[in-house]
N, C-alpha and C positions, 0 to 999 in steps of 0.2 A: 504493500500500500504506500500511501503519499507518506515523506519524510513529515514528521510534525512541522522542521522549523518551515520547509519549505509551503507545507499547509497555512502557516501563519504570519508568512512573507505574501503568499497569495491573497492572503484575507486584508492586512491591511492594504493591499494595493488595488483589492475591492473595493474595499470602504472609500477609501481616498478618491476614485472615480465615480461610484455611485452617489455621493454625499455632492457632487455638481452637475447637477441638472443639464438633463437633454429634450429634445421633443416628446419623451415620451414625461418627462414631469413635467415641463409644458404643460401638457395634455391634462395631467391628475391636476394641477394648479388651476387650468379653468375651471374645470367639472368643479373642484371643491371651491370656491369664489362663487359660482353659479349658484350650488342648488346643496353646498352644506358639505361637513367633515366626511358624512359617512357615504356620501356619492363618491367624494372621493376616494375615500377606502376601497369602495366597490371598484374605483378605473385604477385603482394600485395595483390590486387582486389580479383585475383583469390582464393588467399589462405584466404579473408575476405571469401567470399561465402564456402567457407569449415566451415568454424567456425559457422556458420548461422547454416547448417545440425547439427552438436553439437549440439547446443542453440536448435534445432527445437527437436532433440532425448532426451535433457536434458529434457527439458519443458515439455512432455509426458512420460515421465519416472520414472522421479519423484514426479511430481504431483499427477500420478496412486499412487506408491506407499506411498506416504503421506495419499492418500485417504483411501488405503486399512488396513493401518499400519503405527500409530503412530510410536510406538516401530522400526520396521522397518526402519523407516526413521531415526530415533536417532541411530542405526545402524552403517547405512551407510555417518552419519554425522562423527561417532566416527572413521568410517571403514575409510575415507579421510582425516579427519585427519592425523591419524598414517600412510597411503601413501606419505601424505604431508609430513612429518617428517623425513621420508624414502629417500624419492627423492632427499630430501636439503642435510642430510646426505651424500649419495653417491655423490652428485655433488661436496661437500666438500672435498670428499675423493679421488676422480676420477681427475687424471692430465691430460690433454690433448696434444698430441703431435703436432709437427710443419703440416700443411698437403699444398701442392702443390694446386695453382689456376690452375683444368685444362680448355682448351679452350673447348670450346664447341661449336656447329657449330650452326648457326642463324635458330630459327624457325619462325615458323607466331603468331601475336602477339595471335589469336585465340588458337592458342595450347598451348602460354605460360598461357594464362587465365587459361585454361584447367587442365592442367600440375600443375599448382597453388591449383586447387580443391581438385584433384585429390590429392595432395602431403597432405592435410591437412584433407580430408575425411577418407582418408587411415592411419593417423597417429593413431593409438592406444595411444600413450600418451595425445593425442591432448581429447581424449577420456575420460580416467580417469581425466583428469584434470579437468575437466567439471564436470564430477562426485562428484570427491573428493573439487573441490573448492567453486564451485557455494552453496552448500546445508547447509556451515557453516553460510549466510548471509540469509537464509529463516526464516524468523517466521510465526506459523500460526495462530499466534493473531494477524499480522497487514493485514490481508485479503487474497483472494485466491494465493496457494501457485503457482499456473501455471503463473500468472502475477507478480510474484516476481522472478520469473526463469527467464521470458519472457525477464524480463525488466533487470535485471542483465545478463542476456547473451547477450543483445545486449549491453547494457553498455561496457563489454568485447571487442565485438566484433571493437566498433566505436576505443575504446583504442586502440585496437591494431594494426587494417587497418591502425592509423595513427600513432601509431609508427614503421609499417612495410613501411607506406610510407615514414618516414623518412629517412629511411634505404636505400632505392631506390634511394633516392636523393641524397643520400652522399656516397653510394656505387660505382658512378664513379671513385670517385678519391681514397677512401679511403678502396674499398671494399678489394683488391689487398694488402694494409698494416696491415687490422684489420686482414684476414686470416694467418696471420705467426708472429703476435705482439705474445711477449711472457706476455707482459703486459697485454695485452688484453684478453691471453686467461687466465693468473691468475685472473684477475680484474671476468672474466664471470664468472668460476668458485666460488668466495668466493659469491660476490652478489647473484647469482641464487640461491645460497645454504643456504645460512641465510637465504634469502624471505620465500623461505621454510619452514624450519624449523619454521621461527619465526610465520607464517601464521597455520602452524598445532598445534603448540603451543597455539596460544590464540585461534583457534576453541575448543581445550579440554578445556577452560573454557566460552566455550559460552553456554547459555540459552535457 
């Protein structure tokens, strides 16, 4: 199985990326401003169960090709990496403009669930990221590489439900000031961006 330290190296570099908002808190940030905490818990939920499909595509994906191809997979470790490095970069470089809370009219909490999956199955970065981050913490000398994915993607997954639920919870009052803070969108922008970088960094010297 996963080295502990290497378990708790992966964990805080969860945390660290999940704790700064993307489209999909976006997304939990309106619903809960719109229509209350627990809508939003509902598109947190929703958007955990998107993450799950990831983790389930991850976990067969990469296993196959570990199986098939050593080489291969050191590839596509190398190939995430340099995405990694890529994405911190442009977030570094990329300013964000002021943007309007529009209203949005109340749906049933079932379609925000939905709407939640949906927003997160369908994200193609939600995708590479999976890709490019999960396969820096695999080794296939501490056991089968499918139960290392398994367990690192859900690791991911608990991370982030519960930093998206926090988001929910504190997006009543604050969802409405964090959308037009100019602090807040420099603050997203430098943090997201080092994570990055500094994450595809120590993968090119991983083992």
């Amino acid at each position: 199985m996963i080295d502990p330290g290497t378990l708790a190296v992966f964990a805080a570099a969860a945390l660290a990326l999940a704790v700064v908002p993307g489209p999909a808190v976006l997304y939990i940030v309106a619903r809960s401003v719109d229509q209350g905490r627990f809508a939003g818990l509902v598109s947190a939920l929703g958007i955990g169960v998107g993450s799950l499909v990831h983790v389930t595509a991850a976990t067969i994906g990469l296993s196959s090709l570990l199986a098939s191809s050593a080489t291969a997979f050191t590839v596509v470790k190398y190939a995430g990496a340099a995405y990694l490095i890529l994405l911190g970069i442009h977030r570094l470089l990329t300013r964000e403009e002021f943007v309007e809370v529009a209203a949005r009219p109340p749906r049933a909490l079932r379609k925000i669930f939905r709407d939640g999956v949906i927003v997160n199955v369908l994200n193609p970065k939600t995708a590479l990221f999976f890709l490019a981050f999960l396969p820096q913490f695999v080794d296939p000398d501490h056991g089968a590489a499918a139960l290392q994915i398994l367990l690192l993607g859900l690791t991911f997954t608990v991370i982030a439900l519960s930093s998206d639920s926090l988001w929910a919870l504190a997006a009543g009052t604050l969802g409405d000031w964090l959308r037009r803070s100019r602090w807040y969108l420099g603050v997203k922008r430098w943090v997201t961006g080092t994570a990055f970088v500094a994450l595809g960094l120590s993968a090119t010297r991983a083992r």
